[in-house]
N, CA, C and O atoms as a GROMACS GRO file, in nm:
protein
  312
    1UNK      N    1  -1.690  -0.253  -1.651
    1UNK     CA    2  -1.589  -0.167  -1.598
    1UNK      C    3  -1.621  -0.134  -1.451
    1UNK      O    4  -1.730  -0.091  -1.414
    2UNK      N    5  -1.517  -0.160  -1.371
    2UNK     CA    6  -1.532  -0.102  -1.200
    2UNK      C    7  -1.571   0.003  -1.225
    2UNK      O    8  -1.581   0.040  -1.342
    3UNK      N    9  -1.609   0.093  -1.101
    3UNK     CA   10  -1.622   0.233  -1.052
    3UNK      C   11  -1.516   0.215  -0.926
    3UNK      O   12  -1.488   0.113  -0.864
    4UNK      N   13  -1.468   0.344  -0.910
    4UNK     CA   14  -1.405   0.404  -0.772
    4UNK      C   15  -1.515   0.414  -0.680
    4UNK      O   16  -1.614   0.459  -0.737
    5UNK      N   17  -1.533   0.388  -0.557
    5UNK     CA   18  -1.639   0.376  -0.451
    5UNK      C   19  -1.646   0.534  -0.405
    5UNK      O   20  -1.746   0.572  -0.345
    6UNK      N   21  -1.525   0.635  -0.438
    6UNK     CA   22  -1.511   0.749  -0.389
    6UNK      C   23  -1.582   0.835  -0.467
    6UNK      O   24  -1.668   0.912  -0.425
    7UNK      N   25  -1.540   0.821  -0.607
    7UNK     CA   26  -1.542   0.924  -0.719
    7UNK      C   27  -1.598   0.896  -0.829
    7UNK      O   28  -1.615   0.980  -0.918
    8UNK      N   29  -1.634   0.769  -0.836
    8UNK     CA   30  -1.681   0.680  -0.979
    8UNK      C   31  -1.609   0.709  -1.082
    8UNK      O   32  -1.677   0.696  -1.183
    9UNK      N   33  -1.497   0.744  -1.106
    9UNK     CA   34  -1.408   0.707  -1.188
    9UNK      C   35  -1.400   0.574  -1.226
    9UNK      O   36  -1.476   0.489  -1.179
   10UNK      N   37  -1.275   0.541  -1.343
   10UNK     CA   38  -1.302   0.401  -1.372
   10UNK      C   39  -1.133   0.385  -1.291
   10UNK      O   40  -1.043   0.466  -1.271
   11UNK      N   41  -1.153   0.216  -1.257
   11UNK     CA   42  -1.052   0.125  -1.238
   11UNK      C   43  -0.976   0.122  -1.256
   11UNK      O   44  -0.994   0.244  -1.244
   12UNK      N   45  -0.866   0.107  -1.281
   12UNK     CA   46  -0.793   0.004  -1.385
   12UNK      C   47  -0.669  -0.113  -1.282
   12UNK      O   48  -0.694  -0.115  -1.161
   13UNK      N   49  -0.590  -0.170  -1.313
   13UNK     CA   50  -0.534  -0.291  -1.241
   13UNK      C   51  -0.386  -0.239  -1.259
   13UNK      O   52  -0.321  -0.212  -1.360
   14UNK      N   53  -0.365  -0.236  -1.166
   14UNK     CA   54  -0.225  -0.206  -1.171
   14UNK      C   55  -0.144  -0.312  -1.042
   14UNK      O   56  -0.198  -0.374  -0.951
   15UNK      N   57  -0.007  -0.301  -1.077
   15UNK     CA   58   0.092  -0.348  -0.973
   15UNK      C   59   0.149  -0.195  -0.852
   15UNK      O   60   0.190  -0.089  -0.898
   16UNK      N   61   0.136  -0.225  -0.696
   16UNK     CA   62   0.142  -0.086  -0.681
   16UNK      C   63   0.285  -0.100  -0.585
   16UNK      O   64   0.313  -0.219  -0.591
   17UNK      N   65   0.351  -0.053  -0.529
   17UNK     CA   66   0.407  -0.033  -0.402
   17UNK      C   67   0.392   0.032  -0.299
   17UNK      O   68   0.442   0.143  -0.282
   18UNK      N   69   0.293  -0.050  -0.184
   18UNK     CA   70   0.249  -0.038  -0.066
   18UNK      C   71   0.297  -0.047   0.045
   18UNK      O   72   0.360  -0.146   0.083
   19UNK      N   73   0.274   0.063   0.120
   19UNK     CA   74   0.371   0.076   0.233
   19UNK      C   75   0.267   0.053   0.352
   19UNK      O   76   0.150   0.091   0.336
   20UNK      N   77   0.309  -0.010   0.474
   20UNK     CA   78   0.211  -0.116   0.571
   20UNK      C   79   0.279  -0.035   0.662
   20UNK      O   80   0.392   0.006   0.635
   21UNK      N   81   0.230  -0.011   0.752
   21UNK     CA   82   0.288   0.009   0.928
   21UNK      C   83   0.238  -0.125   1.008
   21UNK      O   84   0.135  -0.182   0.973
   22UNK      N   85   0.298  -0.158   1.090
   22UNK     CA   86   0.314  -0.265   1.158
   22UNK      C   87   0.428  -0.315   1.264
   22UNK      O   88   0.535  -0.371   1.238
   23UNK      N   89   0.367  -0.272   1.408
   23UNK     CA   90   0.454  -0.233   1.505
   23UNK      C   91   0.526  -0.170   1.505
   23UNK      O   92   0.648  -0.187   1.502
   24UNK      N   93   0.453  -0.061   1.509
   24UNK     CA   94   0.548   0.115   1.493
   24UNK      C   95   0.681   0.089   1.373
   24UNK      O   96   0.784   0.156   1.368
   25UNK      N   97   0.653  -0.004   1.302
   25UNK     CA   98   0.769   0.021   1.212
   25UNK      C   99   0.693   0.003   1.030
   25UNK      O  100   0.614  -0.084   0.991
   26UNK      N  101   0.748   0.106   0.960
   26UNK     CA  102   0.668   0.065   0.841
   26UNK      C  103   0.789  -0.023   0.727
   26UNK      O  104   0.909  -0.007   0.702
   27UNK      N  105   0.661  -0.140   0.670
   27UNK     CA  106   0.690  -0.221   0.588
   27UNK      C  107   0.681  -0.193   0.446
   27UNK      O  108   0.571  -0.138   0.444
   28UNK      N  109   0.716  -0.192   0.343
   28UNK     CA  110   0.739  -0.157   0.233
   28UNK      C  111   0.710  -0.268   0.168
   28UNK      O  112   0.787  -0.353   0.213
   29UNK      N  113   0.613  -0.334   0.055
   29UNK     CA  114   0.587  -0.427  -0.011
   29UNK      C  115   0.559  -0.350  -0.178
   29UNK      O  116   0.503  -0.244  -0.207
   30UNK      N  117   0.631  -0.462  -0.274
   30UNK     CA  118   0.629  -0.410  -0.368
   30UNK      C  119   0.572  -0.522  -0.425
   30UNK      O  120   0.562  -0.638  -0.387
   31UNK      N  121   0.523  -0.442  -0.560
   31UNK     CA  122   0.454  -0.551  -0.663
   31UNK      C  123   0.291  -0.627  -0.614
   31UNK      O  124   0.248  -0.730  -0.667
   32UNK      N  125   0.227  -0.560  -0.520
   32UNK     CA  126   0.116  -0.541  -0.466
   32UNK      C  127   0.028  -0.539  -0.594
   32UNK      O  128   0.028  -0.442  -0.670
   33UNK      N  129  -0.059  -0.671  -0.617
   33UNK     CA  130  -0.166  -0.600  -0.721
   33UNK      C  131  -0.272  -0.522  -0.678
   33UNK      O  132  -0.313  -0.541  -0.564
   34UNK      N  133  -0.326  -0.433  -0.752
   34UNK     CA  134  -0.434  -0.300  -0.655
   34UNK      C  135  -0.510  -0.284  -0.794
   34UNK      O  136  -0.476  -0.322  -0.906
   35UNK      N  137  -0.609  -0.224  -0.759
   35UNK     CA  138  -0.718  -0.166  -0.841
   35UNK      C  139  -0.670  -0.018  -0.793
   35UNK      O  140  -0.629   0.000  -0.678
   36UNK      N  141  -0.679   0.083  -0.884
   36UNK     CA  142  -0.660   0.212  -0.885
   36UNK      C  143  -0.729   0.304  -0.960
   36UNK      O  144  -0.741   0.298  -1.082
   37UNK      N  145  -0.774   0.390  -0.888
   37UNK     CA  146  -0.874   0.508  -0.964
   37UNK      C  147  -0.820   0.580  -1.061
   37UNK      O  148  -0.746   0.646  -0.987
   38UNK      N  149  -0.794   0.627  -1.182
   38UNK     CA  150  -0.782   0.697  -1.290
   38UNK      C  151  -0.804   0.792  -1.245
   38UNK      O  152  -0.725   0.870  -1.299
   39UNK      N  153  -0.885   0.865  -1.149
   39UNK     CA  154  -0.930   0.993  -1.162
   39UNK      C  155  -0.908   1.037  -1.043
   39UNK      O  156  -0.873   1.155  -1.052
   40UNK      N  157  -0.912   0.987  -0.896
   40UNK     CA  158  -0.886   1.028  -0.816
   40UNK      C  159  -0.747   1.006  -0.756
   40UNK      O  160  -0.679   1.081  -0.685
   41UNK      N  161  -0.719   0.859  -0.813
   41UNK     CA  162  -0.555   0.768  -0.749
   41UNK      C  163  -0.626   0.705  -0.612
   41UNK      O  164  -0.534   0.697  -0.531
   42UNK      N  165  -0.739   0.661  -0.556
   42UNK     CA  166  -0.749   0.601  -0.466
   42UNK      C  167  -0.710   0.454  -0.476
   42UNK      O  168  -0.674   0.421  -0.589
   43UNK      N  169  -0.709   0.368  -0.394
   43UNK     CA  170  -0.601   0.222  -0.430
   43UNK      C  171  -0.692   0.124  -0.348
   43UNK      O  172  -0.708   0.120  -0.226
   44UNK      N  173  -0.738   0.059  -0.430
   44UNK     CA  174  -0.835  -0.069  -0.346
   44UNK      C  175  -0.746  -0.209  -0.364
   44UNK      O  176  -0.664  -0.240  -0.450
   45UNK      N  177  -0.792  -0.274  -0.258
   45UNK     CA  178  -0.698  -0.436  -0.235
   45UNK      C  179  -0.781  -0.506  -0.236
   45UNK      O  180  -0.868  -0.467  -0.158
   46UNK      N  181  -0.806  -0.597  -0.284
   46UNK     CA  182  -0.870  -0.729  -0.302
   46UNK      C  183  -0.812  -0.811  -0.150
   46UNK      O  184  -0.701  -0.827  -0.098
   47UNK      N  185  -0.988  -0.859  -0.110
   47UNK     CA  186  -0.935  -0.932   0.041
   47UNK      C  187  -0.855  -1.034   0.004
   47UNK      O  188  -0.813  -1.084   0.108
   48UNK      N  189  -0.794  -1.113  -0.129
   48UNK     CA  190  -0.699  -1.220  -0.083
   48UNK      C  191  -0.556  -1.142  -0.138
   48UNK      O  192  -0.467  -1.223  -0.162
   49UNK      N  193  -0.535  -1.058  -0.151
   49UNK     CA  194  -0.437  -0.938  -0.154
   49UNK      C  195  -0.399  -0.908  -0.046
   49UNK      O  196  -0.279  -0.914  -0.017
   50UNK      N  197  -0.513  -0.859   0.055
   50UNK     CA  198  -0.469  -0.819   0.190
   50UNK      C  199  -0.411  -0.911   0.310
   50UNK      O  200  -0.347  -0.882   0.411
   51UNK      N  201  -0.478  -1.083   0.237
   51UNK     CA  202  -0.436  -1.164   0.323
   51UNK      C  203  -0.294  -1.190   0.325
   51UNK      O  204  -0.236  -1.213   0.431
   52UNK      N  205  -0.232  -1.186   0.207
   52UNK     CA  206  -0.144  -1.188   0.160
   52UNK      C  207  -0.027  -1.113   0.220
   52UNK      O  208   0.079  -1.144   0.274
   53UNK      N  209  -0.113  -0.963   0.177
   53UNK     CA  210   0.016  -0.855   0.284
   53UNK      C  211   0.046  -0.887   0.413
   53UNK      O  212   0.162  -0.867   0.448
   54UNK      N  213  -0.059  -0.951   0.525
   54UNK     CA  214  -0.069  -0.962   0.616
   54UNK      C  215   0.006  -1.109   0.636
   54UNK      O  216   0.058  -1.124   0.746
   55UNK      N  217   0.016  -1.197   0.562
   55UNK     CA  218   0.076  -1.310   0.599
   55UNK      C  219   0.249  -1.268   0.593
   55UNK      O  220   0.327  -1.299   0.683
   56UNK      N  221   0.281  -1.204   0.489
   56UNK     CA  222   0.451  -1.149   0.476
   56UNK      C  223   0.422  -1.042   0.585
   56UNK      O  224   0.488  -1.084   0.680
   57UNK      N  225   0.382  -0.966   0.610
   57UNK     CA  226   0.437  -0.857   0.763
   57UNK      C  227   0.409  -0.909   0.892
   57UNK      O  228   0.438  -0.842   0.991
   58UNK      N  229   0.341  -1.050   0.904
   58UNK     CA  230   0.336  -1.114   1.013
   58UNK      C  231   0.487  -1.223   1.012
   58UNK      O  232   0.565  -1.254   1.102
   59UNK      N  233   0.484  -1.251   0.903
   59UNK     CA  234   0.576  -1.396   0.896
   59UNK      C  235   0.763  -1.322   0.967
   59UNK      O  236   0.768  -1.202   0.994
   60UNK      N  237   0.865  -1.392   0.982
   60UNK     CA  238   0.960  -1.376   1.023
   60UNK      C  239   1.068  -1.388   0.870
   60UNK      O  240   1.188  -1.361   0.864
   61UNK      N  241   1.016  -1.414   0.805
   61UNK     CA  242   1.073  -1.381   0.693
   61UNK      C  243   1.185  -1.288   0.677
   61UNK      O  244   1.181  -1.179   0.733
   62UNK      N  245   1.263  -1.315   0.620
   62UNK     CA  246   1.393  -1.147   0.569
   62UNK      C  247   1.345  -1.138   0.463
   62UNK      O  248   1.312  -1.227   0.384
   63UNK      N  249   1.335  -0.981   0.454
   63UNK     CA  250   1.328  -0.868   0.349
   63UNK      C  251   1.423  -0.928   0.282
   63UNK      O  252   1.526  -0.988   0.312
   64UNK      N  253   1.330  -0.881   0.112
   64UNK     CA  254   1.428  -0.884   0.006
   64UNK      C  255   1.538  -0.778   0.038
   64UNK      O  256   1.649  -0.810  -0.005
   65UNK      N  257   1.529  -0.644   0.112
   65UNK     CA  258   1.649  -0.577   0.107
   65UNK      C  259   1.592  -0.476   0.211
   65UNK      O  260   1.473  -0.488   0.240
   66UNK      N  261   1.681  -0.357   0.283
   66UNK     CA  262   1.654  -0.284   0.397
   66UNK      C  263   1.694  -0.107   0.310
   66UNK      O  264   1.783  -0.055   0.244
   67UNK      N  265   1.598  -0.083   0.352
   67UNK     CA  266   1.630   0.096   0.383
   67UNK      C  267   1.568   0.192   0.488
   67UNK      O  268   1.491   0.166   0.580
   68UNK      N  269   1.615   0.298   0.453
   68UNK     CA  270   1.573   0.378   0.540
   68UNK      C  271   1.496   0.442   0.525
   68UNK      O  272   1.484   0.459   0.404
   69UNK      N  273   1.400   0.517   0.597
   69UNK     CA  274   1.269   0.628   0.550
   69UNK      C  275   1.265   0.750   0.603
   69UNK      O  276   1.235   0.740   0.722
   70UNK      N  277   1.283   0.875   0.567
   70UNK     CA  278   1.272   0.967   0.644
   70UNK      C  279   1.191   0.988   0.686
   70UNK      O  280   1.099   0.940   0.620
   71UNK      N  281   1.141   1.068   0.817
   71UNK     CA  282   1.053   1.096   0.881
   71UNK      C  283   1.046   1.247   0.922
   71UNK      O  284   1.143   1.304   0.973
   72UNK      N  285   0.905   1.321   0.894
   72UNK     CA  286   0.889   1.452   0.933
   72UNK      C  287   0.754   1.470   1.000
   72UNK      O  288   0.638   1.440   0.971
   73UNK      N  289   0.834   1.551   1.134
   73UNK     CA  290   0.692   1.589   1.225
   73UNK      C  291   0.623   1.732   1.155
   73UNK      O  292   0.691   1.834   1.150
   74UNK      N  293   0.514   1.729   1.114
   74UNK     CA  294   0.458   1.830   1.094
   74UNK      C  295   0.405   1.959   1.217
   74UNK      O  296   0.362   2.070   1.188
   75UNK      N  297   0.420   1.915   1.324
   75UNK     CA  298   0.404   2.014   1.431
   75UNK      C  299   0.535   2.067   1.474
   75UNK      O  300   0.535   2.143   1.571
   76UNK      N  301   0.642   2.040   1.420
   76UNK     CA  302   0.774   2.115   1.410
   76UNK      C  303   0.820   2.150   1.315
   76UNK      O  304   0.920   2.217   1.337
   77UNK      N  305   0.789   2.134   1.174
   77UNK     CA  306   0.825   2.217   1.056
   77UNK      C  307   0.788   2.352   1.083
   77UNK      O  308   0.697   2.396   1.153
   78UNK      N  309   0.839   2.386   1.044
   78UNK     CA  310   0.838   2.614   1.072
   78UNK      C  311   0.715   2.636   0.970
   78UNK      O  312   0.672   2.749   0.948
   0.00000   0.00000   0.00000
């Protein structure tokens, strides 16, 4: 059984949806496989995972589909 590197919790494998920034604009990738902490929720990527993300947010590819994201400055919320 893994450990969490944070918390030593255990592992487990999940599919996640990961959100990338990449040139001031963030990318949204779903179906990301991740290792995930049970106990804390921290989210580890396997380096041919990451190569992966990095080959689709580099590539010119079209999105399976477009939305929008809201955005909030925390030094202007009241």
């Amino acid at each position: 059984m893994k450990r969490c590197p944070l918390c030593g919790g255990e592992l487990e494998e999940r599919t996640i949806t990961h959100p990338q920034e990449y040139k001031e604009r963030i990318i949204i990738l779903e179906n990301v496989p991740a290792e995930v902490c049970r106990q804390c929720g921290e989210v580890l990527l396997r380096p041919d995972v990451l190569e992966r993300v990095q080959e689709v947010v580099w590539s010119d590819t079209a999105p399976k589909r477009m939305t929008s994201v809201p955005v909030y400055d925390l030094a202007e919320v009241g």
